[in-house]
C-alpha positions in Angstrom: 0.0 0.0 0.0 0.9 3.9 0.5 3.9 4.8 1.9 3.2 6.4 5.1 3.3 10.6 5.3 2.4 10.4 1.4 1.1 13.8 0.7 -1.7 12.8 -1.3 -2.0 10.1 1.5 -6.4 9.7 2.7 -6.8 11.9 -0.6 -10.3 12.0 -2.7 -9.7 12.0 -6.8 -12.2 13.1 -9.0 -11.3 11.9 -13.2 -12.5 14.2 -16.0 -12.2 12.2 -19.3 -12.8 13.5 -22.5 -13.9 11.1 -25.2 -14.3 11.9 -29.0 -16.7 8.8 -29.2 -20.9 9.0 -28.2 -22.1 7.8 -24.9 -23.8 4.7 -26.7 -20.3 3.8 -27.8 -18.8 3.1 -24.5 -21.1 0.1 -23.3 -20.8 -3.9 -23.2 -22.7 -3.5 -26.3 -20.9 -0.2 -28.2 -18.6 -0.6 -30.7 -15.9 0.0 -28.2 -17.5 -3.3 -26.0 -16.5 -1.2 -22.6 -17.5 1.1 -20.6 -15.3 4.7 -19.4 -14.9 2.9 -15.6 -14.0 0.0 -17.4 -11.1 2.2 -19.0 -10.2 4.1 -15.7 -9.7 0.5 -13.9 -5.6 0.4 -14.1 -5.6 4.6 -12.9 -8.0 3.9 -10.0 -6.2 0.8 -9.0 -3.1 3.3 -9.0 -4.9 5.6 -7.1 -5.9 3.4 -4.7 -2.8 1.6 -4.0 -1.4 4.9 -3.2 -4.0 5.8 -0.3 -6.2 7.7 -2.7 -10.3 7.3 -3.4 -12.3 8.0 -6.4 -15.3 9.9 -5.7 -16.2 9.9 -9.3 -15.7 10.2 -12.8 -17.4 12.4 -15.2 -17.0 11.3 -19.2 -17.5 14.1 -21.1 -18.4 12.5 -24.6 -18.2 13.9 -28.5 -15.3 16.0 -27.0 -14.4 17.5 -30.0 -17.8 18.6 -31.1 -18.6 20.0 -27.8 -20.5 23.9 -27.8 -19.8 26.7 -25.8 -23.3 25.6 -24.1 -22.2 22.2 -23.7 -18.5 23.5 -22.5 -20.2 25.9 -19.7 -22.5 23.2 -18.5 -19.4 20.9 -17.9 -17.5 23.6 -16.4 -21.1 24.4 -14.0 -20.7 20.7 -12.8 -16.9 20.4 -12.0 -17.2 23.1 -9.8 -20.1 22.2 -8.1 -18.3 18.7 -7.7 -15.2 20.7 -6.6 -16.5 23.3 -4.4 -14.8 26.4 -6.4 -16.9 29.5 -7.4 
């Protein structure tokens, strides 16, 4: 596990992944046959071996199509998530 006094030691972690591919894509049944958490697996196990948690992940999908409504509405939730004004 951790070493002990790690500074990100007891830490939360919260991933932001941007994905070119739609939503429907990323499922047992897409054409990618997995799913984003699925993808994160070998990060969170790093995380976590290091003494730090995931509280969640947000997938932000069709990345490079996104809008400057779509962009703001993203940007509304990750600081709600994170607290910041």
């Amino acid at each position: 596990m951790a070493e002990q006094n790690h500074p990100l030691q007891n830490k939360d972690a919260f991933i932001i992944v941007t994905l070119g591919g739609k939503e429907e894509n990323y499922s047992p049944d897409g054409l990618y046959t997995t799913t984003v958490p699925e993808l994160m697996k070998f990060l969170i196990l790093s995380l976590k071996v290091n003494g730090i948690e995931v509280k969640e992940i947000l997938a932000i999908h069709n990345a490079d199509e996104l809008k400057e409504a779509d962009l703001a509405k993203y940007t509304t939730e990750i600081r709600k998530t994170l607290r910041t004004p």
